[in-house]
BALOBA-1460 file (C-alpha; in Angstrom, 3 decimals):
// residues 258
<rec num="1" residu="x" x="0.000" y="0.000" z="0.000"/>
<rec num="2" residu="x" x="1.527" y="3.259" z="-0.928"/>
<rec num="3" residu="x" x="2.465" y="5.594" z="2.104"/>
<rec num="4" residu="x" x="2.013" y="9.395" z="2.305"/>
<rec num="5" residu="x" x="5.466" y="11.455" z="2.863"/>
<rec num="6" residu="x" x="5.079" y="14.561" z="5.073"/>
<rec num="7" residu="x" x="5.464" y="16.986" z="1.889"/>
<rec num="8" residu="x" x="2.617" y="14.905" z="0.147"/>
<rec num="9" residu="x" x="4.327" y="12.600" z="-2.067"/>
<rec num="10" residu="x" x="2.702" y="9.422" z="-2.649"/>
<rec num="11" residu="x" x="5.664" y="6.718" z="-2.847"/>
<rec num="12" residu="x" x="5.055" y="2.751" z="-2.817"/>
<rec num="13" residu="x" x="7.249" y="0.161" z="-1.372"/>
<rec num="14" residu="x" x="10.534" y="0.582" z="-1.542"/>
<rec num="15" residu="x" x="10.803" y="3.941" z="-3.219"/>
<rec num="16" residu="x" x="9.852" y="5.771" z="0.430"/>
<rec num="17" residu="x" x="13.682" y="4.765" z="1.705"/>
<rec num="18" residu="x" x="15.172" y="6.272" z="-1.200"/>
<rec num="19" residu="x" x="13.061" y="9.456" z="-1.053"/>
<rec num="20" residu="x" x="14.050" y="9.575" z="2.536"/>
<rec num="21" residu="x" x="17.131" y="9.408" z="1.878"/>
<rec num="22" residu="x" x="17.617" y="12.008" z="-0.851"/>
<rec num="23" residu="x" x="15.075" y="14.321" z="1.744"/>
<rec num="24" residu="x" x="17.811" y="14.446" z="4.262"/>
<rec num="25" residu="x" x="19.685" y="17.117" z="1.819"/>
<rec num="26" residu="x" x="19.251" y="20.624" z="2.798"/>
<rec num="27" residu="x" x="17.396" y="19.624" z="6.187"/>
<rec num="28" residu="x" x="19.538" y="18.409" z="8.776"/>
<rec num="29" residu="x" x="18.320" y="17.351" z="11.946"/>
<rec num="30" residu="x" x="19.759" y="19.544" z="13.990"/>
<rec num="31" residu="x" x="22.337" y="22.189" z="13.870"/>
<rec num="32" residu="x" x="24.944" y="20.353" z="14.994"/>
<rec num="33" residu="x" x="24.695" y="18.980" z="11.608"/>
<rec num="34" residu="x" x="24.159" y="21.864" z="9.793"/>
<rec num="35" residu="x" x="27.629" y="23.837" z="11.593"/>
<rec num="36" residu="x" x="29.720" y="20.563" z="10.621"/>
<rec num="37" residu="x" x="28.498" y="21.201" z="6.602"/>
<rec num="38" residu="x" x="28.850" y="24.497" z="5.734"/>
<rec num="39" residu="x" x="32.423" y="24.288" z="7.976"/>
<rec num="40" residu="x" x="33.357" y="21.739" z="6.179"/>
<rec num="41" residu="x" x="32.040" y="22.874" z="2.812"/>
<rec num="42" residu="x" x="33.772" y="25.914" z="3.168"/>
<rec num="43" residu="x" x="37.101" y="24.409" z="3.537"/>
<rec num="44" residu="x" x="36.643" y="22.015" z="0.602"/>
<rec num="45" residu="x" x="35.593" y="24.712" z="-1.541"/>
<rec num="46" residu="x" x="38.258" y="27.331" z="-0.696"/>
<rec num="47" residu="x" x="40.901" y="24.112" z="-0.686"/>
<rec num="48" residu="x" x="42.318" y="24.513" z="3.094"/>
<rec num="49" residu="x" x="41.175" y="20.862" z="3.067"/>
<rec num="50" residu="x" x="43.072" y="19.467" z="0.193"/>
<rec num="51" residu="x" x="41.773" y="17.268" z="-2.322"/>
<rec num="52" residu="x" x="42.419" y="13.555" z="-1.101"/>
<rec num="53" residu="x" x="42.433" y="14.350" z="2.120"/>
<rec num="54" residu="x" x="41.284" y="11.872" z="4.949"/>
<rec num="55" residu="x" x="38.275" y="13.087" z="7.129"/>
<rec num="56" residu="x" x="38.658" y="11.386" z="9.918"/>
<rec num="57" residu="x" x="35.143" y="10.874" z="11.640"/>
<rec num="58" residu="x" x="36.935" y="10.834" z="15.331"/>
<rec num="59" residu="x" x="39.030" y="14.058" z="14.969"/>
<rec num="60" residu="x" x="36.118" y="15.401" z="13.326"/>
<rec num="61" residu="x" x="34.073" y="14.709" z="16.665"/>
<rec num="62" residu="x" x="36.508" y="16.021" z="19.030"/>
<rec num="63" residu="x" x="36.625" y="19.332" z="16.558"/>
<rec num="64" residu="x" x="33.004" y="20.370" z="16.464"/>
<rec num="65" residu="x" x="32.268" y="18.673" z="19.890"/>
<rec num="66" residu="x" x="29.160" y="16.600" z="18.376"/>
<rec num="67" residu="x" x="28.496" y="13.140" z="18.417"/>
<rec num="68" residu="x" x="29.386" y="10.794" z="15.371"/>
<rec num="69" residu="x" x="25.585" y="11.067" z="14.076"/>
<rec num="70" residu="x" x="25.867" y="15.275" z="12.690"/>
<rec num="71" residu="x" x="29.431" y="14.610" z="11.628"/>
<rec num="72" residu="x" x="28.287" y="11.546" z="9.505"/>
<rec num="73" residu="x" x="25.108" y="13.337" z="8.504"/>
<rec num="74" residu="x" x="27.212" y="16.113" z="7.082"/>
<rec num="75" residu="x" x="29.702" y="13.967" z="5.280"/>
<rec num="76" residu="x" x="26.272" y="12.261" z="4.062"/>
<rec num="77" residu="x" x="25.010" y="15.664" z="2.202"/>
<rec num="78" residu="x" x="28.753" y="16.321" z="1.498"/>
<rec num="79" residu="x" x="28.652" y="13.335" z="-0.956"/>
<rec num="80" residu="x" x="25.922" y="14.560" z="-2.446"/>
<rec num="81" residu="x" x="27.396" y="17.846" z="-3.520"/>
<rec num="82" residu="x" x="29.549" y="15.828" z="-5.102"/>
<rec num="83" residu="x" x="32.844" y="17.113" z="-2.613"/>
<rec num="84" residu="x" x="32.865" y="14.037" z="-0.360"/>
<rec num="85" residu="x" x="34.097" y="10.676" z="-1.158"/>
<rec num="86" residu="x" x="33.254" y="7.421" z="0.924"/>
<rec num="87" residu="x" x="35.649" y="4.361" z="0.477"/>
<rec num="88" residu="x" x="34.403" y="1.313" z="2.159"/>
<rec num="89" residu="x" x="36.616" y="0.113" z="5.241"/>
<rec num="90" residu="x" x="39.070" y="3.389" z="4.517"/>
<rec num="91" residu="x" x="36.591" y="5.828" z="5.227"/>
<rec num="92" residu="x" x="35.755" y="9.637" z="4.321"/>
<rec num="93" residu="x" x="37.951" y="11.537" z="2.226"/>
<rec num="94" residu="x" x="37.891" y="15.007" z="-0.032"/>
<rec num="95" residu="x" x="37.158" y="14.663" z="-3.557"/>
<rec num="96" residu="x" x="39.893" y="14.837" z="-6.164"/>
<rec num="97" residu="x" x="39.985" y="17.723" z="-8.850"/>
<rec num="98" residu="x" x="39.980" y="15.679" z="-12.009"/>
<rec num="99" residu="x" x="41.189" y="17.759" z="-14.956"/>
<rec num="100" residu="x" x="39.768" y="15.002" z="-17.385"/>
<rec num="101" residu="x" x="36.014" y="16.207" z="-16.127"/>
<rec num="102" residu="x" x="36.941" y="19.590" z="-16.939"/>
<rec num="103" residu="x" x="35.294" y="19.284" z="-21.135"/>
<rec num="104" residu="x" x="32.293" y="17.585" z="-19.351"/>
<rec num="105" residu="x" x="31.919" y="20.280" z="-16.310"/>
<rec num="106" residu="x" x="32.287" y="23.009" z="-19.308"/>
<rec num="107" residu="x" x="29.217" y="21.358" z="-21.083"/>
<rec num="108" residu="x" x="26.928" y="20.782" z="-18.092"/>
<rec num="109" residu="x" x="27.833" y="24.681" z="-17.052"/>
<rec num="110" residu="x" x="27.161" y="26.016" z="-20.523"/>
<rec num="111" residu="x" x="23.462" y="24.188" z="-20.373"/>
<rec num="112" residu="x" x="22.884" y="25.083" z="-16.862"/>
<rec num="113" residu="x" x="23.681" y="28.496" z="-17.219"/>
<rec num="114" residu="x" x="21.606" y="28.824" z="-20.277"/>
<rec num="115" residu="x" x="18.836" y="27.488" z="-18.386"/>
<rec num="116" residu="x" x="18.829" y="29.588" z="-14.586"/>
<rec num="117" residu="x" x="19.816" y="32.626" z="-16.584"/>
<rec num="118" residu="x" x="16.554" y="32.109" z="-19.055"/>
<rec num="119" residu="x" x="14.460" y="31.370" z="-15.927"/>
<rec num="120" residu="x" x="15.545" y="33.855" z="-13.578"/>
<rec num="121" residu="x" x="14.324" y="36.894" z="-17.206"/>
<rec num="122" residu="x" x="11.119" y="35.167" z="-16.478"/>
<rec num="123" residu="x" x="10.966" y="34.684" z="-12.798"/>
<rec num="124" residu="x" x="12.566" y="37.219" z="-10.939"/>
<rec num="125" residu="x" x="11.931" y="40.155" z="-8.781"/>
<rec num="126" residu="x" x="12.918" y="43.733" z="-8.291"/>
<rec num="127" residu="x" x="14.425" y="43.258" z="-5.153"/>
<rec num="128" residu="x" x="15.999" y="39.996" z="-6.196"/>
<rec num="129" residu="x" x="17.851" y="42.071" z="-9.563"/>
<rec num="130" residu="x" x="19.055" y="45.113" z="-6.727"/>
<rec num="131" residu="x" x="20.738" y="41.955" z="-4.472"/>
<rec num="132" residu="x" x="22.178" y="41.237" z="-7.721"/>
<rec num="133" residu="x" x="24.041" y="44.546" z="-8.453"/>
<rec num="134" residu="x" x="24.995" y="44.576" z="-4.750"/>
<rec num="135" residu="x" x="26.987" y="41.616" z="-5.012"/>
<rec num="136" residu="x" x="28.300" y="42.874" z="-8.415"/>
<rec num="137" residu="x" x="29.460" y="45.847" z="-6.940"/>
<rec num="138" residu="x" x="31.031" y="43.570" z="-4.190"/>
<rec num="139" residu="x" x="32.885" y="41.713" z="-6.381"/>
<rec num="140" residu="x" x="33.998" y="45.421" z="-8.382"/>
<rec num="141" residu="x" x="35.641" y="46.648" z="-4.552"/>
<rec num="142" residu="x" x="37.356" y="43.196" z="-3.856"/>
<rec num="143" residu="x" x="38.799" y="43.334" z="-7.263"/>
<rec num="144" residu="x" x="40.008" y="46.949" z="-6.703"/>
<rec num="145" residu="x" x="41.115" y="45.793" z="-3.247"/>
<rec num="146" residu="x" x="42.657" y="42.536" z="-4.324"/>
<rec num="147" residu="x" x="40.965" y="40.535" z="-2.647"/>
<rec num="148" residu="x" x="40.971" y="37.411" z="-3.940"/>
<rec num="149" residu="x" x="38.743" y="35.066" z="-1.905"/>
<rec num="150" residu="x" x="36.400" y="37.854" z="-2.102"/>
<rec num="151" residu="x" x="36.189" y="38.147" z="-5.259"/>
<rec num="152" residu="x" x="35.789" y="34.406" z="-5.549"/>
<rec num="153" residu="x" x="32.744" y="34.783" z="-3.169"/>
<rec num="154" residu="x" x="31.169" y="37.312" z="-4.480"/>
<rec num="155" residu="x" x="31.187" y="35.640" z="-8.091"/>
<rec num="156" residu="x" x="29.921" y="32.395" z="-6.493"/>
<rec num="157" residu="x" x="26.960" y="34.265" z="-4.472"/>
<rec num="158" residu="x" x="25.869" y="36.059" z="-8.456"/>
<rec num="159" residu="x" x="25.952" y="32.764" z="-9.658"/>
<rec num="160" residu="x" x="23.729" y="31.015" z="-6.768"/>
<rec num="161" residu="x" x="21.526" y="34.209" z="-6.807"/>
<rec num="162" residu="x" x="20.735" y="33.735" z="-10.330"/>
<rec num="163" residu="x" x="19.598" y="30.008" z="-9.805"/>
<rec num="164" residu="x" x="17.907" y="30.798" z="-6.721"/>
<rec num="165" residu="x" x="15.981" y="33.420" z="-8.978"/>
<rec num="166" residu="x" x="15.198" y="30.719" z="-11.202"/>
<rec num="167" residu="x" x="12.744" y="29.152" z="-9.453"/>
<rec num="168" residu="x" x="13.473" y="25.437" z="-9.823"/>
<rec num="169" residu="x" x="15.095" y="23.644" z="-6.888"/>
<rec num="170" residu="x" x="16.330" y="20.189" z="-9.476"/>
<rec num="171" residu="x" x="18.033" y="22.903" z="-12.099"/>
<rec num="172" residu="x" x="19.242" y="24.871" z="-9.056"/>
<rec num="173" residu="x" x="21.121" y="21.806" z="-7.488"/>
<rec num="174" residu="x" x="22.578" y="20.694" z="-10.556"/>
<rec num="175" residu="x" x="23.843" y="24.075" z="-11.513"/>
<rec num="176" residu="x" x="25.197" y="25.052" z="-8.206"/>
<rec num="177" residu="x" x="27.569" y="20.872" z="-8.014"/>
<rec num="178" residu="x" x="28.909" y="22.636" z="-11.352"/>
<rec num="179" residu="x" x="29.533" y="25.817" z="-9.467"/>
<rec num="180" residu="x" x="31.233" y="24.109" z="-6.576"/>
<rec num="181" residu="x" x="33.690" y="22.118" z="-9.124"/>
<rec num="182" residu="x" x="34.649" y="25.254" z="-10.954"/>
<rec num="183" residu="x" x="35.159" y="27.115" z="-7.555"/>
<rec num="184" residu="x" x="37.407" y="24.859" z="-6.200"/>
<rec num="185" residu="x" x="39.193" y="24.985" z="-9.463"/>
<rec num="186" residu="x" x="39.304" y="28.843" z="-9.219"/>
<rec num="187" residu="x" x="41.116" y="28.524" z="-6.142"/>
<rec num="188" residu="x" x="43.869" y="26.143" z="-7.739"/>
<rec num="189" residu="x" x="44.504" y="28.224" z="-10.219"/>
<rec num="190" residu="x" x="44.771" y="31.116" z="-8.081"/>
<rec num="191" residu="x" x="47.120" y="29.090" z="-5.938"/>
<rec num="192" residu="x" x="49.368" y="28.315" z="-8.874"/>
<rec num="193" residu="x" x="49.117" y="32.128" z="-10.701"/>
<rec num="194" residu="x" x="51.648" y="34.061" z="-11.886"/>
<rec num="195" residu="x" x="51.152" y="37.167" z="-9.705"/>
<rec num="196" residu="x" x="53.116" y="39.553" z="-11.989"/>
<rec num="197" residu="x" x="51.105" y="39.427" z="-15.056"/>
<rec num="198" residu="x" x="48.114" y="42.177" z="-15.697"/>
<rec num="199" residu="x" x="45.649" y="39.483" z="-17.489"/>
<rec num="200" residu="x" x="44.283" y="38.393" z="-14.273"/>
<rec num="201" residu="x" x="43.211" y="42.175" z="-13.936"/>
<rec num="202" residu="x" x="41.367" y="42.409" z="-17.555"/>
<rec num="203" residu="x" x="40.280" y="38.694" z="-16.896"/>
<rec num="204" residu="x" x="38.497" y="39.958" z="-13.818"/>
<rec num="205" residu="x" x="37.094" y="43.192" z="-15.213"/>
<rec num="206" residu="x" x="35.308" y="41.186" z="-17.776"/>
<rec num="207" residu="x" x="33.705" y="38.828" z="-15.495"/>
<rec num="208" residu="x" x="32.445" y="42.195" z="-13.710"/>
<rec num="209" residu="x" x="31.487" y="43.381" z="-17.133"/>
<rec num="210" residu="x" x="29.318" y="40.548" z="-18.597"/>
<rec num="211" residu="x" x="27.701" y="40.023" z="-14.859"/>
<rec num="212" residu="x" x="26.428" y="43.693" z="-15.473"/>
<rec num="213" residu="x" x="25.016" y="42.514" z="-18.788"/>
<rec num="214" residu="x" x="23.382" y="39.387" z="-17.463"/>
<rec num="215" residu="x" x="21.617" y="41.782" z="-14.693"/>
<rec num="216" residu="x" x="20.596" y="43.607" z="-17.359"/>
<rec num="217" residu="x" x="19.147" y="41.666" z="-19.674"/>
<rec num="218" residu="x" x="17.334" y="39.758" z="-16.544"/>
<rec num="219" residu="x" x="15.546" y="42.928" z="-15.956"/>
<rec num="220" residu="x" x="14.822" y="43.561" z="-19.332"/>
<rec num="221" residu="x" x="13.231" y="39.611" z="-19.026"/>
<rec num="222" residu="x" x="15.571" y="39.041" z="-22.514"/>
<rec num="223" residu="x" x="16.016" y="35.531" z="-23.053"/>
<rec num="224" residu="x" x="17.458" y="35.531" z="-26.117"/>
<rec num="225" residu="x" x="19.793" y="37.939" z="-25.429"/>
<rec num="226" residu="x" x="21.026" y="35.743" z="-22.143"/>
<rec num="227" residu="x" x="21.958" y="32.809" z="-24.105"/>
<rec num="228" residu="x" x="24.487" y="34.917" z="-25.847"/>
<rec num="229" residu="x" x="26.172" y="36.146" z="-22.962"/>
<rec num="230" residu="x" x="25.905" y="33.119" z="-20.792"/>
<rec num="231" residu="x" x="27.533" y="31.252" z="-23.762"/>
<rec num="232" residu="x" x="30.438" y="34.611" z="-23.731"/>
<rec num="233" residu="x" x="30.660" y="34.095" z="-20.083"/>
<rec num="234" residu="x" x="31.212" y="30.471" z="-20.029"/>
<rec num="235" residu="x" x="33.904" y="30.526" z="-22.864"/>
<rec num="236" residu="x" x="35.239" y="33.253" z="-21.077"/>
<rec num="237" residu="x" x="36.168" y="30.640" z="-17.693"/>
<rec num="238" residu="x" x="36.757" y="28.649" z="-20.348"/>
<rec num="239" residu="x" x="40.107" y="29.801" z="-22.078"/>
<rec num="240" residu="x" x="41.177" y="30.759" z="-18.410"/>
<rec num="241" residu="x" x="41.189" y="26.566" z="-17.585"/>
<rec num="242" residu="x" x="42.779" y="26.146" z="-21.003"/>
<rec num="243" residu="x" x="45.184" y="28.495" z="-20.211"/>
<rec num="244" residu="x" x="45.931" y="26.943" z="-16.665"/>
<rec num="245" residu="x" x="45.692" y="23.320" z="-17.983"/>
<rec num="246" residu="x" x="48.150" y="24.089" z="-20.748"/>
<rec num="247" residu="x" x="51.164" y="24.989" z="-18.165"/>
<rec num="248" residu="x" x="50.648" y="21.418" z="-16.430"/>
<rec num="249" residu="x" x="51.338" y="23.027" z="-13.006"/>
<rec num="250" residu="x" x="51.326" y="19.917" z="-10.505"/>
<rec num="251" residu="x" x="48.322" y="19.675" z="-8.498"/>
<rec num="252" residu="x" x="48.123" y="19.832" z="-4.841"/>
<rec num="253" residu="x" x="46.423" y="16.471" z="-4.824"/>
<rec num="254" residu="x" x="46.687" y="13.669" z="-2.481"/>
<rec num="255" residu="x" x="46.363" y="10.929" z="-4.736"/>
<rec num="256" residu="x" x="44.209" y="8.329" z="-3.295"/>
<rec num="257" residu="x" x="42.951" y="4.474" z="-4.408"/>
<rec num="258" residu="x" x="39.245" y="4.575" z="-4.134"/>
């Protein structure tokens, strides 16, 4: 007999333990969970914990001062993002940065992109464009500033805003995995730069430039005219990987067996 979830889907046998399962992302049970996460997200995404490394669930523990559950909870939605590894009988571990996903992560970003971008023209609000051009104009002052990591921020908040604008939670989690992937190759590139070179400043004033032209053509609710710069934009991160992958700089990867 099929069983009623609490957000009224209507699952049968064994379907309810995988919906239950997949449910558990973006609601933790408590906040112990919750602090765990977005710590440890943080640190995967900004590489102070290094790709390969071992999260061990007992340090992890005495770290947070939780119990086991919220730290394996976290790890839980951690895999799910798509940052978290689980090895049987080794453990937890961060997930590599594979340079042979980077054509595929390029594709998925270029439809995902397209998509959000068309969605939020259609969808959004006035006070959701002005948060927009706020963190615009936060990314603008860390560039001036250089600021690095919060420039990086601020570009990953314009991209979440726009799928958050969009108005579909499945293209919003699939576009934001992509998001974390090219973030955490942001900041490996960054680590590995060549400071003395001006490019990185034109590099960055574009991104600043075409994020003014997504906002708007958003406002102006011009699809069209979004696919064209989203497709600009993406080439744009584009030739900077190329660029990057092209000097071979050694990564700062543990290698691991999985």
């Amino acid at each position: 007999m099929a069983q009623k979830q609490e957000d009224g889907a209507i699952l049968g046998g064994g379907q309810v333990e995988t919906f239950e399962k997949r449910a558990k992302r973006g609601r933790p049970r408590g906040k112990g969970t919750q602090v765990v996460y977005d710590a440890l997200r943080k640190e995967i995404l900004t590489l102070v914990a290094k790709p390969g490394d071992h999260l061990d669930e007992a340090q992890l523990e005495k770290r947070f001062g939780v119990s086991r559950t919220p730290i394996r909870e976290a790890l839980i939605r951690l895999q799910a993002d798509r940052l978290v590894r689980f090895s049987a009988n080794r453990g937890h571990f961060v997930e590599v940065i594979n340079l042979n996903d980077v054509p595929r992560i390029f594709e998925a970003m270029d439809l995902y992109q397209a998509a959000v971008l068309r969605l939020a023209a259609g969808r959004h609000t006035q006070d959701q464009i002005k948060v927009l051009r706020e963190i615009n104009e936060g990314y603008k002052a860390a560039a001036k500033a250089g600021d690095f990591q919060a420039m990086t921020e601020r570009n990953h908040e314009f991209h979440k805003q726009i799928a958050l604008m969009a108005g579909n939670e499945f293209i919003k989690e699939g576009y934001e995995t992509v998001l974390n992937f090219s973030l955490r190759l942001t900041y490996l590139m960054f680590e590995n730069e060549d400071r003395t070179s001006q490019e990185p400043d034109t590099y960055y004033e574009r991104i600043y430039n075409e994020h003014d032209e997504m906002i708007d053509m958003i406002a102006a609710r011009d699809g069209d005219a979004l696919d064209e710069v989203s497709q600009k934009h993406t080439r744009l991160f584009c030739s900077r990987v190329s660029a990057f992958m092209e000097n071979r700089v050694p990564l700062r990867t543990k290698a691991q067996s999985f």
